[in-house]
N, CA, C and O atoms as a Tripos MOL2 file, in Angstrom:
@<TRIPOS>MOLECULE
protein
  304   303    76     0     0
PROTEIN
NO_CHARGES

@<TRIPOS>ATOM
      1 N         -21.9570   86.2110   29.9260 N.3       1 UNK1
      2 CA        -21.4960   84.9980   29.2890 C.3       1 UNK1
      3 C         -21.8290   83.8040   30.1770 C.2       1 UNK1
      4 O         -21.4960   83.6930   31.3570 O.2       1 UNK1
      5 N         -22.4540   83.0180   29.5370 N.am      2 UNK2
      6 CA        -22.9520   81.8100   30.3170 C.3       2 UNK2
      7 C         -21.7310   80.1610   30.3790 C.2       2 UNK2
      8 O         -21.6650   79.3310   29.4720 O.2       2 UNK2
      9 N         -21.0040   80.1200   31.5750 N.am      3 UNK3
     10 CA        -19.8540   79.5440   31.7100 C.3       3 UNK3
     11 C         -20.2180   77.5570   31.2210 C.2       3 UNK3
     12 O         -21.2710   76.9330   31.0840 O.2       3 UNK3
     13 N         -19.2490   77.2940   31.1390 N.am      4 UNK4
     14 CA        -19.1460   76.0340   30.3920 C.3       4 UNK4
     15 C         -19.0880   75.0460   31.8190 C.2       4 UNK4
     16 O         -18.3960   75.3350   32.7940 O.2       4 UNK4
     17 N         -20.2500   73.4240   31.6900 N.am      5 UNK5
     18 CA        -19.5720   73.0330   32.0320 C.3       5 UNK5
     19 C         -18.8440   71.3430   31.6930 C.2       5 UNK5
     20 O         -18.9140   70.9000   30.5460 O.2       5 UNK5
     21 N         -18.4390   70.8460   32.3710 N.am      6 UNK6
     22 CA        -17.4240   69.4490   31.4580 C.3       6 UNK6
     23 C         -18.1970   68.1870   31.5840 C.2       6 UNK6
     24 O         -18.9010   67.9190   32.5580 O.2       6 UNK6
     25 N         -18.0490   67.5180   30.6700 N.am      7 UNK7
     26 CA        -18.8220   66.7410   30.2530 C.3       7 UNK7
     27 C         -18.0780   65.5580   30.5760 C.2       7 UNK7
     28 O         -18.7890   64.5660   30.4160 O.2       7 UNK7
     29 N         -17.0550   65.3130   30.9230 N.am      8 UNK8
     30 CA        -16.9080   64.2020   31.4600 C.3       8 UNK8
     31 C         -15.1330   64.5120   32.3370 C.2       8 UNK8
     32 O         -14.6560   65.6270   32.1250 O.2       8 UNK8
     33 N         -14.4160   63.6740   33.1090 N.am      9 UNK9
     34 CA        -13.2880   63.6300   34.1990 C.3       9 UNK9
     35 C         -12.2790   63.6980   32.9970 C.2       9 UNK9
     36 O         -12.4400   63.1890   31.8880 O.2       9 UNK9
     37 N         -11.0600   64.5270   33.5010 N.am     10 UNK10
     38 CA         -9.9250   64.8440   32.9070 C.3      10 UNK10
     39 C          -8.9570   63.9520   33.5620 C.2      10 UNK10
     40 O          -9.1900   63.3620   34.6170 O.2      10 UNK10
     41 N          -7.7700   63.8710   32.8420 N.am     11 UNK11
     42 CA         -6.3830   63.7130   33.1560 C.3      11 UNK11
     43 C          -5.7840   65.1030   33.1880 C.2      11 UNK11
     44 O          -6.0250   66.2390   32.7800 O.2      11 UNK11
     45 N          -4.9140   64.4560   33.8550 N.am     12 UNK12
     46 CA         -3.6270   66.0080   34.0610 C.3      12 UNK12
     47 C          -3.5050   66.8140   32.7260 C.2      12 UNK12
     48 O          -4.0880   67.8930   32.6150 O.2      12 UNK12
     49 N          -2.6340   66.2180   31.5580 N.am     13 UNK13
     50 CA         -2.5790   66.4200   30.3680 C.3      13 UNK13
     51 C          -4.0080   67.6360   29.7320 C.2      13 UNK13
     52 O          -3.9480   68.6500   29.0350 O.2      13 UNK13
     53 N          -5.2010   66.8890   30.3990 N.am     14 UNK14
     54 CA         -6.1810   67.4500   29.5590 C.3      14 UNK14
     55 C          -6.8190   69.0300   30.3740 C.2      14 UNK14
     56 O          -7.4020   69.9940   29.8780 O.2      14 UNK14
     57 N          -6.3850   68.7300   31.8300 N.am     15 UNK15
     58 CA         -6.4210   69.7540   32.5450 C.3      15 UNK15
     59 C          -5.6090   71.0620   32.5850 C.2      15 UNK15
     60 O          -6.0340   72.1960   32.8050 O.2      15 UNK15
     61 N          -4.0640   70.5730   32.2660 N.am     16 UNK16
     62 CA         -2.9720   71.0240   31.8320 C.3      16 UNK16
     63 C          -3.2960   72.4490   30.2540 C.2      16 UNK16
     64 O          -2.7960   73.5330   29.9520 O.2      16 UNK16
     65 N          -4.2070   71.6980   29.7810 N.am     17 UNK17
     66 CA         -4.4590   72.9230   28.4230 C.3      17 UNK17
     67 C          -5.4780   73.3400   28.6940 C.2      17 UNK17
     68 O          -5.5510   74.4210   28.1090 O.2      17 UNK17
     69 N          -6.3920   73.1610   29.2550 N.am     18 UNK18
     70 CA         -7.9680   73.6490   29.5840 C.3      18 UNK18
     71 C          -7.7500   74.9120   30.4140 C.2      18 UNK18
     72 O          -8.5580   75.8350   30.5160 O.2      18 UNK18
     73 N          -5.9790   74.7920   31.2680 N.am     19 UNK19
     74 CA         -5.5780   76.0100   32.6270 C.3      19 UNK19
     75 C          -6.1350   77.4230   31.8420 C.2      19 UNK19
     76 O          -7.1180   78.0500   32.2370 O.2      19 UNK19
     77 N          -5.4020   77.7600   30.7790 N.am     20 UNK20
     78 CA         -5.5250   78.6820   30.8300 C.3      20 UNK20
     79 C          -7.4580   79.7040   30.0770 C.2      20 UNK20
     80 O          -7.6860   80.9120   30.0160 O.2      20 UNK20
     81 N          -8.3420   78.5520   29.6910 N.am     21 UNK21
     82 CA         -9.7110   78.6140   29.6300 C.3      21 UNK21
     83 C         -10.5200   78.6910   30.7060 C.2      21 UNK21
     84 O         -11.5450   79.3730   30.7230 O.2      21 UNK21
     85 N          -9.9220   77.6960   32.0780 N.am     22 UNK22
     86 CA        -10.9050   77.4120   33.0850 C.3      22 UNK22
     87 C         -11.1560   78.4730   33.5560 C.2      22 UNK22
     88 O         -11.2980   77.8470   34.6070 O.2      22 UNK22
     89 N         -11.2820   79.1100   33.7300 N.am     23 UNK23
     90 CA        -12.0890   80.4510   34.3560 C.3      23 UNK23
     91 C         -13.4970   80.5140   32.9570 C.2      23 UNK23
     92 O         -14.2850   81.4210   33.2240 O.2      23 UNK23
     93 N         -13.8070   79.8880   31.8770 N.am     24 UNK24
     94 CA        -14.6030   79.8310   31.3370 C.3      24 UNK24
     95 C         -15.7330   78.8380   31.6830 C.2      24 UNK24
     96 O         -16.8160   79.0290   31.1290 O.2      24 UNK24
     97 N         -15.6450   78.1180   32.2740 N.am     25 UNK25
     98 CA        -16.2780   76.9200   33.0170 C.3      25 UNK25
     99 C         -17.1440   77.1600   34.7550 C.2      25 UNK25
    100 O         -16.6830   78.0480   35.4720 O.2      25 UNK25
    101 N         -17.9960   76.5660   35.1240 N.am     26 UNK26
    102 CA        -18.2930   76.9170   36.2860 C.3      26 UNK26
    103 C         -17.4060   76.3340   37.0820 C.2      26 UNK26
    104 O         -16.6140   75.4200   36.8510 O.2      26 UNK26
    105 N         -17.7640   77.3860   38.7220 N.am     27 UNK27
    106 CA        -16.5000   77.2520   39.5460 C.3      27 UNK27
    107 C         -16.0360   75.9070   39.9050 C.2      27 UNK27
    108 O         -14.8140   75.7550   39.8900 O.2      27 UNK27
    109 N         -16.8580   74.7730   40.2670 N.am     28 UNK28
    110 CA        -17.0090   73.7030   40.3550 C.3      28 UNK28
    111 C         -15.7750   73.0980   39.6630 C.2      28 UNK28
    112 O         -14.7410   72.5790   40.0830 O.2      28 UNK28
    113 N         -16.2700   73.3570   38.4570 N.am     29 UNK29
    114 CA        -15.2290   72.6990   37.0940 C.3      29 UNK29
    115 C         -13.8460   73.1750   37.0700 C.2      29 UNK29
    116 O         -12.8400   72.4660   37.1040 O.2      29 UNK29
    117 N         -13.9240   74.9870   36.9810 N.am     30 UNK30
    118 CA        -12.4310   75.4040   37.5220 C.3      30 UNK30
    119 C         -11.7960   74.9100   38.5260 C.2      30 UNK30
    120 O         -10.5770   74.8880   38.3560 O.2      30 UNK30
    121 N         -12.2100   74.4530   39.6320 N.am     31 UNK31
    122 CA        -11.3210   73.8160   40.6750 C.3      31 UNK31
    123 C         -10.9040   72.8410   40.2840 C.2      31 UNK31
    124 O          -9.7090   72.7520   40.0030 O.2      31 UNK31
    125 N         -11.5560   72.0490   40.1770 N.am     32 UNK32
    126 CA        -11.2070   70.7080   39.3550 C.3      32 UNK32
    127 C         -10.1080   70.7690   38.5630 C.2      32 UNK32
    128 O          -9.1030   70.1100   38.8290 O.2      32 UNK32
    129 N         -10.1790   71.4400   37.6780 N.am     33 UNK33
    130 CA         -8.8840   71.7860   36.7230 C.3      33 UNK33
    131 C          -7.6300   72.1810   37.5830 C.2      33 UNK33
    132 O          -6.4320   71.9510   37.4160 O.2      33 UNK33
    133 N          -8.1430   72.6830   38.3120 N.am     34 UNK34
    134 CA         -6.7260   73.5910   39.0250 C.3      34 UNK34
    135 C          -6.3040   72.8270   39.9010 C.2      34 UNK34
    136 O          -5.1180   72.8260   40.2310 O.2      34 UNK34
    137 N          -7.5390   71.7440   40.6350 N.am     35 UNK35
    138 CA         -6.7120   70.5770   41.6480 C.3      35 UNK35
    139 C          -6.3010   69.4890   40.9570 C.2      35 UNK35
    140 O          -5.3870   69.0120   41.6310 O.2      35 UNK35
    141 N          -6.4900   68.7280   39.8380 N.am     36 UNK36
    142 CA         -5.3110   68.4140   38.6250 C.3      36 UNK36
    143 C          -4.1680   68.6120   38.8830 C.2      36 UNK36
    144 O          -3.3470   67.9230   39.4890 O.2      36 UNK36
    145 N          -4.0670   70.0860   38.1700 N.am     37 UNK37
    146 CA         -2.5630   70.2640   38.2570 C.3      37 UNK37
    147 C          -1.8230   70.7530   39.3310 C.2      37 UNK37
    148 O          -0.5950   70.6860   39.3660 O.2      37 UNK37
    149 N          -2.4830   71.2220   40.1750 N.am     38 UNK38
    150 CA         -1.9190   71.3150   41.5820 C.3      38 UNK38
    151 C          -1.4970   69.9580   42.4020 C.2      38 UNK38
    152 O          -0.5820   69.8820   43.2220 O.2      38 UNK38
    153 N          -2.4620   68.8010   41.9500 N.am     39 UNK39
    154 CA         -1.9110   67.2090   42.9170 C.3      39 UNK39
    155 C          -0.9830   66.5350   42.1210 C.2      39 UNK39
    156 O          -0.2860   65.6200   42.5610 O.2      39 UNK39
    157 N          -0.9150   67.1800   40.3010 N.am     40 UNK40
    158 CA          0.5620   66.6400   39.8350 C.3      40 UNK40
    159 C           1.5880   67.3910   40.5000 C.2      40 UNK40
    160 O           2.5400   66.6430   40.7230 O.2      40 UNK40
    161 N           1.7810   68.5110   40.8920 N.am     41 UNK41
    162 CA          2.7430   69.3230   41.3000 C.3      41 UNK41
    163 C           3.2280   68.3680   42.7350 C.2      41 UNK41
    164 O           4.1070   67.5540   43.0200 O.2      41 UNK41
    165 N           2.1730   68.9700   43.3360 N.am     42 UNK42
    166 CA          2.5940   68.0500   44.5190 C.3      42 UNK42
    167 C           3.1020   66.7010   44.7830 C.2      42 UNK42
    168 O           3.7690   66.5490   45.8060 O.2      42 UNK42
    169 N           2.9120   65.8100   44.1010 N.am     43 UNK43
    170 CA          3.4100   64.4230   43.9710 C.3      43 UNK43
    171 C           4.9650   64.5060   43.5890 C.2      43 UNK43
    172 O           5.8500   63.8100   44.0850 O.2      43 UNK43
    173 N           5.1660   65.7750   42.3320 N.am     44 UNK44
    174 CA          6.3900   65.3970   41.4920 C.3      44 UNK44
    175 C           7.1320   66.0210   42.6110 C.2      44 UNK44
    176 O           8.3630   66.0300   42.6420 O.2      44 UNK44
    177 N           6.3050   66.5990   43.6280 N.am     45 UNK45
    178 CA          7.8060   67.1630   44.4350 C.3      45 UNK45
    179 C           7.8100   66.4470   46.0320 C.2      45 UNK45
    180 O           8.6130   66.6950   46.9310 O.2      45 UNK45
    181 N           6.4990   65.3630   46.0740 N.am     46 UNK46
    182 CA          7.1430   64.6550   47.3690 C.3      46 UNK46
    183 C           8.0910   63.8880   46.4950 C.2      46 UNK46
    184 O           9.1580   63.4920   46.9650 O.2      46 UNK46
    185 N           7.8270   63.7060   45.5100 N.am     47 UNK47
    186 CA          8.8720   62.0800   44.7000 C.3      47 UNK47
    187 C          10.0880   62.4460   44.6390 C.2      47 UNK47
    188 O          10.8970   61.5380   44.8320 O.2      47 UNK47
    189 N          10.7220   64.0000   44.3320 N.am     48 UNK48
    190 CA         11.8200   64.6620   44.7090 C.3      48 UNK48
    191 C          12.2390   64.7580   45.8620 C.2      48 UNK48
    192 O          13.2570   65.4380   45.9910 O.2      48 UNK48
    193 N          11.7590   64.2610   46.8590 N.am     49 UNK49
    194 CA         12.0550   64.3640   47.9380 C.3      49 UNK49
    195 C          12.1180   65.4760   49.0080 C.2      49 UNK49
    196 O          12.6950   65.3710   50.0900 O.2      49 UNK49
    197 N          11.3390   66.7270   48.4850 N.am     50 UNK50
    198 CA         10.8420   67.8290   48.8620 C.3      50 UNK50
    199 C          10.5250   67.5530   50.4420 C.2      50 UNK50
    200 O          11.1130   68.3110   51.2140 O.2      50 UNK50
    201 N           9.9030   66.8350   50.8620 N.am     51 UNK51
    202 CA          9.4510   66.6200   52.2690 C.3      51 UNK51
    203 C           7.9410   66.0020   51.8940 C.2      51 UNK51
    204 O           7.3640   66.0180   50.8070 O.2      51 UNK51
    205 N           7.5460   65.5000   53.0600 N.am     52 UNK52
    206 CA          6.2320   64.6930   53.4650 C.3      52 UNK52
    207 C           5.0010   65.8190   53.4910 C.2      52 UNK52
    208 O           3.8580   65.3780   53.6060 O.2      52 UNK52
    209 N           5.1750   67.0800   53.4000 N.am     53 UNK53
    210 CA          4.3960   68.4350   53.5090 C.3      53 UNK53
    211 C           3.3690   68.2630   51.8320 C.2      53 UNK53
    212 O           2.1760   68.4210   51.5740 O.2      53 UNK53
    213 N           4.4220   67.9220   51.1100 N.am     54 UNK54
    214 CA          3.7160   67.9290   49.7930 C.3      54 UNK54
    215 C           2.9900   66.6420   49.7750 C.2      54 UNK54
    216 O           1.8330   66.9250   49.4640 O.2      54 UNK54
    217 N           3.1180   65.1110   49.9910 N.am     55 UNK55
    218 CA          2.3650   64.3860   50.1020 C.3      55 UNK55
    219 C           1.0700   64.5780   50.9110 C.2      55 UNK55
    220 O           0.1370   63.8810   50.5110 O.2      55 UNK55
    221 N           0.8970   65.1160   51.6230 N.am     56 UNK56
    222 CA         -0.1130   65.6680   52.7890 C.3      56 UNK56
    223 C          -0.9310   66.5020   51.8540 C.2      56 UNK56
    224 O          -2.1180   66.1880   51.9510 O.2      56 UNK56
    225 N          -0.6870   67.5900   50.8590 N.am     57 UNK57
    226 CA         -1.3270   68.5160   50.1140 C.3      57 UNK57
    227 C          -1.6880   67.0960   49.0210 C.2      57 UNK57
    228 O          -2.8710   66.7560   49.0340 O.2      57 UNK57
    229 N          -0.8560   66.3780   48.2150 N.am     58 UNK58
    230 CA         -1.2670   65.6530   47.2740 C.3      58 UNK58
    231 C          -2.3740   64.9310   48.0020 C.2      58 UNK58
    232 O          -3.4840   65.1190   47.5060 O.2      58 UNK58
    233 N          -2.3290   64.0800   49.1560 N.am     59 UNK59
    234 CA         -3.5970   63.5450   49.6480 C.3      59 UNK59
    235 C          -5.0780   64.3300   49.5470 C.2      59 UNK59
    236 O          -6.0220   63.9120   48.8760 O.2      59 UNK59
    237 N          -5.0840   65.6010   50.3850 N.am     60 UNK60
    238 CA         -6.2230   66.8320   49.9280 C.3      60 UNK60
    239 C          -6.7170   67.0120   48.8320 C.2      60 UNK60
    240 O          -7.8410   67.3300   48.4410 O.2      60 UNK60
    241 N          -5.4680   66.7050   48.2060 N.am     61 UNK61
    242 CA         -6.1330   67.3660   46.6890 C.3      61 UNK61
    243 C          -7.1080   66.5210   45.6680 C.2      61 UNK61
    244 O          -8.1000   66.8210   45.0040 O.2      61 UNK61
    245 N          -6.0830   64.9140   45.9330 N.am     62 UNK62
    246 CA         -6.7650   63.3720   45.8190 C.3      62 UNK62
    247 C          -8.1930   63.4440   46.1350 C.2      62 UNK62
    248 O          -9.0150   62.9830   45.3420 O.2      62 UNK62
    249 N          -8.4300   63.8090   46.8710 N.am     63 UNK63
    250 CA         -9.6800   63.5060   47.7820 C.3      63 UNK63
    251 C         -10.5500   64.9770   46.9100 C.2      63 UNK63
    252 O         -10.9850   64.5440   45.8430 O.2      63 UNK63
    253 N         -10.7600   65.9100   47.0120 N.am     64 UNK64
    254 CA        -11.3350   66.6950   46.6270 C.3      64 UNK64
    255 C         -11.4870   66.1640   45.0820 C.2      64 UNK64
    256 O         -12.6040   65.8220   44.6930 O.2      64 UNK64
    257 N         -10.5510   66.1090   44.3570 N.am     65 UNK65
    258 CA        -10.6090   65.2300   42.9020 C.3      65 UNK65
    259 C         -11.3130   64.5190   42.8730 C.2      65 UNK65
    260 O         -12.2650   64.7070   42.1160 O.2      65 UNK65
    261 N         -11.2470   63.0670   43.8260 N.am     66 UNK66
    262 CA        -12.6050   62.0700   44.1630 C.3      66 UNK66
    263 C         -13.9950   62.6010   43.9330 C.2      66 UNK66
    264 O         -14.7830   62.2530   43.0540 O.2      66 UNK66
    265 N         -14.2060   63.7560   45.1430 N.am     67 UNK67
    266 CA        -15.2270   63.9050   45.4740 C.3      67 UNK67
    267 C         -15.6780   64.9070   44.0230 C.2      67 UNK67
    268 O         -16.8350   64.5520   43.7970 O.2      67 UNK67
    269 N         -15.3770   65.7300   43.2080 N.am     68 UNK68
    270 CA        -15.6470   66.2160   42.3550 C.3      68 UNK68
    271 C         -15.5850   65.4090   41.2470 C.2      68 UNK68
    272 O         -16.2870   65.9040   40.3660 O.2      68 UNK68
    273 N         -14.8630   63.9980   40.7580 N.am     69 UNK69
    274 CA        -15.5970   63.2300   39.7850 C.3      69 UNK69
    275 C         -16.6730   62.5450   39.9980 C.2      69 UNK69
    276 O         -17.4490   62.1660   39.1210 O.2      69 UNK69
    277 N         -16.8050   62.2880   41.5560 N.am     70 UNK70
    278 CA        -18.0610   61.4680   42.1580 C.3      70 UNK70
    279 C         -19.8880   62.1720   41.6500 C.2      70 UNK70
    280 O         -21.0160   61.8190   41.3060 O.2      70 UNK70
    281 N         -18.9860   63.4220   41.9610 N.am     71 UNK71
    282 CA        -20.2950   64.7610   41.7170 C.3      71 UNK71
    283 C         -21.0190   64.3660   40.3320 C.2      71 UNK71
    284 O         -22.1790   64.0600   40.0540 O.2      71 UNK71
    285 N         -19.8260   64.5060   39.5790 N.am     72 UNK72
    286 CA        -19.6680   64.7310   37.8310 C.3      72 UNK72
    287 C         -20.3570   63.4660   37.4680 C.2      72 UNK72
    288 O         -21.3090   63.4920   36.6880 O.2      72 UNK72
    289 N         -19.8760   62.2320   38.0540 N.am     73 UNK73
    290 CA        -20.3880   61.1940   37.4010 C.3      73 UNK73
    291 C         -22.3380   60.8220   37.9840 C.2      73 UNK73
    292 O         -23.1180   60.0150   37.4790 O.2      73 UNK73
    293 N         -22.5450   61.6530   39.0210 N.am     74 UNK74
    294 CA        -23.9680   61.2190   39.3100 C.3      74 UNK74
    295 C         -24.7730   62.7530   38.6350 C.2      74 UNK74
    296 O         -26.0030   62.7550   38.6620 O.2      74 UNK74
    297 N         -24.3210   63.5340   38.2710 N.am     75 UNK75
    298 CA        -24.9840   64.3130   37.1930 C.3      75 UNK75
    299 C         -25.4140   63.6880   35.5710 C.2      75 UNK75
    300 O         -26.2090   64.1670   34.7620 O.2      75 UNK75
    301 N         -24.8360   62.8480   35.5000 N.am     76 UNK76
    302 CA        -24.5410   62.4260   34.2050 C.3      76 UNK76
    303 C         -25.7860   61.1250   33.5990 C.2      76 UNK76
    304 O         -25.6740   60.6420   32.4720 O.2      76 UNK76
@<TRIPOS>BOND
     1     1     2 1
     2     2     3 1
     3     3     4 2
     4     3     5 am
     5     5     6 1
     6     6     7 1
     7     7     8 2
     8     7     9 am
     9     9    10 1
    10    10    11 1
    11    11    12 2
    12    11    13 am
    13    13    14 1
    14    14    15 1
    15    15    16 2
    16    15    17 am
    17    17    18 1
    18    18    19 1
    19    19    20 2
    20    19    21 am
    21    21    22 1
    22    22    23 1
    23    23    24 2
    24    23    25 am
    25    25    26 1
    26    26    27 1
    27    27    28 2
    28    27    29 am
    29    29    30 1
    30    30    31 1
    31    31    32 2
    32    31    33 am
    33    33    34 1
    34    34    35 1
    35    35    36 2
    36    35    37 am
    37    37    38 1
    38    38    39 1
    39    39    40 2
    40    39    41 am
    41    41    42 1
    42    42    43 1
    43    43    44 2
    44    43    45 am
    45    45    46 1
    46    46    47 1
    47    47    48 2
    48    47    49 am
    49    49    50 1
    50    50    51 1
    51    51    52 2
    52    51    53 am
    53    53    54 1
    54    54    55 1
    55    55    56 2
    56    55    57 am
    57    57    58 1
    58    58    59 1
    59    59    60 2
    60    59    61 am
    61    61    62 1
    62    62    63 1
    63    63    64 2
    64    63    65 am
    65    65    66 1
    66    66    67 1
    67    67    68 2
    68    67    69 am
    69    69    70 1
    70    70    71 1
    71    71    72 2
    72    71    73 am
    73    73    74 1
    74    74    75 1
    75    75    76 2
    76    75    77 am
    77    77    78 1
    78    78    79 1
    79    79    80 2
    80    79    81 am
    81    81    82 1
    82    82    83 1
    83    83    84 2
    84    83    85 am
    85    85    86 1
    86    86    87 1
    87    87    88 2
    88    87    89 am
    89    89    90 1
    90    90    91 1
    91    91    92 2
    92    91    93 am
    93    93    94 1
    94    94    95 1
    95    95    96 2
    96    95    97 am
    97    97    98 1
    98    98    99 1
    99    99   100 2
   100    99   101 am
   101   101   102 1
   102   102   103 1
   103   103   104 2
   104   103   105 am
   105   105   106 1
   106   106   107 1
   107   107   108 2
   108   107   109 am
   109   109   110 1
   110   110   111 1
   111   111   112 2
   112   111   113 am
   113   113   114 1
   114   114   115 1
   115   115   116 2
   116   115   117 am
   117   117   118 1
   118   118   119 1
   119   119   120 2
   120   119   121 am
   121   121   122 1
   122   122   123 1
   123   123   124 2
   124   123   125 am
   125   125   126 1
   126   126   127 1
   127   127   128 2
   128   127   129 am
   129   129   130 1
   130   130   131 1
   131   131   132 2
   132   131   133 am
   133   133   134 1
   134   134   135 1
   135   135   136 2
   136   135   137 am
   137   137   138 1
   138   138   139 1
   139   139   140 2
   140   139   141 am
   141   141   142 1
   142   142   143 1
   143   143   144 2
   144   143   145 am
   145   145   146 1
   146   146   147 1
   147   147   148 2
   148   147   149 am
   149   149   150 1
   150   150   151 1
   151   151   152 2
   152   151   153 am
   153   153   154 1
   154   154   155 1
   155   155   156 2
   156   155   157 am
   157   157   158 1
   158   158   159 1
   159   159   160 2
   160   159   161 am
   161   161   162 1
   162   162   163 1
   163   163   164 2
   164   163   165 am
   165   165   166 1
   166   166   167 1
   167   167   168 2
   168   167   169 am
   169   169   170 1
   170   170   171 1
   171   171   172 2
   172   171   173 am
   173   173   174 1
   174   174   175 1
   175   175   176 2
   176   175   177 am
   177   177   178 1
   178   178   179 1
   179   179   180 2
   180   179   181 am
   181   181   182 1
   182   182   183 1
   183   183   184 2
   184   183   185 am
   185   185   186 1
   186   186   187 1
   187   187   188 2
   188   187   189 am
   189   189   190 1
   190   190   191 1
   191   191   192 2
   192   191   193 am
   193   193   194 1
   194   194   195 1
   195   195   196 2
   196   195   197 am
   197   197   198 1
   198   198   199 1
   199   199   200 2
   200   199   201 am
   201   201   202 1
   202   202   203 1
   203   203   204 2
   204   203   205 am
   205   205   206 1
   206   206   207 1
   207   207   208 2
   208   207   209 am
   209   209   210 1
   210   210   211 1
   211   211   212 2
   212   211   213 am
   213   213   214 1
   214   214   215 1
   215   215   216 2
   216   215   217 am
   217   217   218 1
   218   218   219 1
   219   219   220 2
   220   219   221 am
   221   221   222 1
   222   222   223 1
   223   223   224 2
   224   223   225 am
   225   225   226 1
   226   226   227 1
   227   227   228 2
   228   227   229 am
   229   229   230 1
   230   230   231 1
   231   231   232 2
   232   231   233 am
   233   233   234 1
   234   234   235 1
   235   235   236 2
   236   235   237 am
   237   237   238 1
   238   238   239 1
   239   239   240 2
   240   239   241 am
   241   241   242 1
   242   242   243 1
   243   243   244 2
   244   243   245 am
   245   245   246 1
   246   246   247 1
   247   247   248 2
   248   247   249 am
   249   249   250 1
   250   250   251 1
   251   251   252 2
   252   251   253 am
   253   253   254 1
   254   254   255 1
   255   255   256 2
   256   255   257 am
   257   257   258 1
   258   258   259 1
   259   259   260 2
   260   259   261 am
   261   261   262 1
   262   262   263 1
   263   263   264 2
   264   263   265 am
   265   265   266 1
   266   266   267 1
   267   267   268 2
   268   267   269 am
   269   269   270 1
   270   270   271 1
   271   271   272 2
   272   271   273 am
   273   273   274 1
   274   274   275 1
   275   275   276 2
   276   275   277 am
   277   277   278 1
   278   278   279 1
   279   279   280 2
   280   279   281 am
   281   281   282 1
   282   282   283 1
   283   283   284 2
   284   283   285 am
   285   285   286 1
   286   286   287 1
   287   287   288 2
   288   287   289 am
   289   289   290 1
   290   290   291 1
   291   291   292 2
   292   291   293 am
   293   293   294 1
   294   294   295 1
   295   295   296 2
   296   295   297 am
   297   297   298 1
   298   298   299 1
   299   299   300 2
   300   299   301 am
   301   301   302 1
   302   302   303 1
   303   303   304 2
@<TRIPOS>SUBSTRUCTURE
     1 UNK1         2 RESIDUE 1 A UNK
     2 UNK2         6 RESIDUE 1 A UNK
     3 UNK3        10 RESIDUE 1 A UNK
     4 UNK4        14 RESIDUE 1 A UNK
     5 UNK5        18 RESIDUE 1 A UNK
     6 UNK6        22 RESIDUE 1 A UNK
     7 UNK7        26 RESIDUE 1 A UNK
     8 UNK8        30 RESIDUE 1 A UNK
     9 UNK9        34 RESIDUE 1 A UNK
    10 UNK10       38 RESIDUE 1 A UNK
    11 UNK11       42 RESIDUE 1 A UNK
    12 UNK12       46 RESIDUE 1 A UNK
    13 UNK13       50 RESIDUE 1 A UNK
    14 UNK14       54 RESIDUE 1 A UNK
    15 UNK15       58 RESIDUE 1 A UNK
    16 UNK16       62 RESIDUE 1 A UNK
    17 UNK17       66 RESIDUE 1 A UNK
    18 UNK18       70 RESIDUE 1 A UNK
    19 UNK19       74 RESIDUE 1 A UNK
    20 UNK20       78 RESIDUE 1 A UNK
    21 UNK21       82 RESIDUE 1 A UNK
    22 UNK22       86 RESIDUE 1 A UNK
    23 UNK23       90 RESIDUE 1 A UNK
    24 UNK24       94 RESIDUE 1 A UNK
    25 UNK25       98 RESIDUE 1 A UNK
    26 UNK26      102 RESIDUE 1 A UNK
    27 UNK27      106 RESIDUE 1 A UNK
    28 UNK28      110 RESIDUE 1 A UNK
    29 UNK29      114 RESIDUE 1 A UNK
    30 UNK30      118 RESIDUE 1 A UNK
    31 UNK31      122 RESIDUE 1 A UNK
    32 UNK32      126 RESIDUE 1 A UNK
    33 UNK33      130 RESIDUE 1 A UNK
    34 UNK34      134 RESIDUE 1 A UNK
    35 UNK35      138 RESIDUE 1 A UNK
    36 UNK36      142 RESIDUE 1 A UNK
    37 UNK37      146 RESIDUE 1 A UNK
    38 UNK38      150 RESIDUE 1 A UNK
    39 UNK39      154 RESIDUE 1 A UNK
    40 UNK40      158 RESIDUE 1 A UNK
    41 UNK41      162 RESIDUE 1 A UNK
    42 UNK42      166 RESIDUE 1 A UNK
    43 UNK43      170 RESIDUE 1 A UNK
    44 UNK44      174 RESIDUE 1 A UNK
    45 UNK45      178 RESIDUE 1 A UNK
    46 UNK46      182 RESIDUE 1 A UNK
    47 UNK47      186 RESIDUE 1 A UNK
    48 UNK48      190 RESIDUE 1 A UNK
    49 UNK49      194 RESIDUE 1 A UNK
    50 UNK50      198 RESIDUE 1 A UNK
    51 UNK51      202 RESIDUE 1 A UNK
    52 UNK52      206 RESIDUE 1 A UNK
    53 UNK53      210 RESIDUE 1 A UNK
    54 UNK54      214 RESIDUE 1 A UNK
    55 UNK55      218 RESIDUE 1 A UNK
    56 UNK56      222 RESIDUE 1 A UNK
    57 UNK57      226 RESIDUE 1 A UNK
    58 UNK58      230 RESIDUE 1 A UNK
    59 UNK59      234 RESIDUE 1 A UNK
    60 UNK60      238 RESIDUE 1 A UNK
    61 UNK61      242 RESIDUE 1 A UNK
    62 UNK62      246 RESIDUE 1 A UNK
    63 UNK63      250 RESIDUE 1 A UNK
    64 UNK64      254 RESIDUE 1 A UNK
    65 UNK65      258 RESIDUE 1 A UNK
    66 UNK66      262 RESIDUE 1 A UNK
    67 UNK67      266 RESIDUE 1 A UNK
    68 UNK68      270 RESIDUE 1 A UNK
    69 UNK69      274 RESIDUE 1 A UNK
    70 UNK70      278 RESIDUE 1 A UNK
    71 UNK71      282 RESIDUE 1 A UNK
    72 UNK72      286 RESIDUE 1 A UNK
    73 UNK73      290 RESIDUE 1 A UNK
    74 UNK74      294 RESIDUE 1 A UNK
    75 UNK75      298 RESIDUE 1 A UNK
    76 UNK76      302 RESIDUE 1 A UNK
């Protein structure tokens, strides 16, 4: 099976329903999806006040997000 890949940058929301497809997509794209909803996670729980540990992961994840729409948009 020849994997899918995305045609243009998601929101959370859109990443959020794609979770349980992305393994249909190349790996590239699956991460992407999965660092989505992994840097909403993380945010909603420095904002809870979880500790500064999760802002530190939300930053990583920010950045990898960057760098994978950066990718996406000079393919295009």
């Amino acid at each position: 099976m020849q994997k899918k890949k995305l045609t243009n940058t998601l929101a959370y929301g859109h990443a959020y329903h794609l979770l349980p497809v992305a393994h249909t997509y190349v790996a590239e794209d699956e991460l992407y999806i999965k660092n989505l909803i992994c840097h909403h996670f993380a945010l909603e729980r420095f904002e809870a006040g979880d500790g500064d540990g999760w802002k530190m992961s939300a930053d990583v994840l920010a950045k990898q997000i960057r760098q994978r729409e950066a990718e996406m948009a000079a393919s295009w």
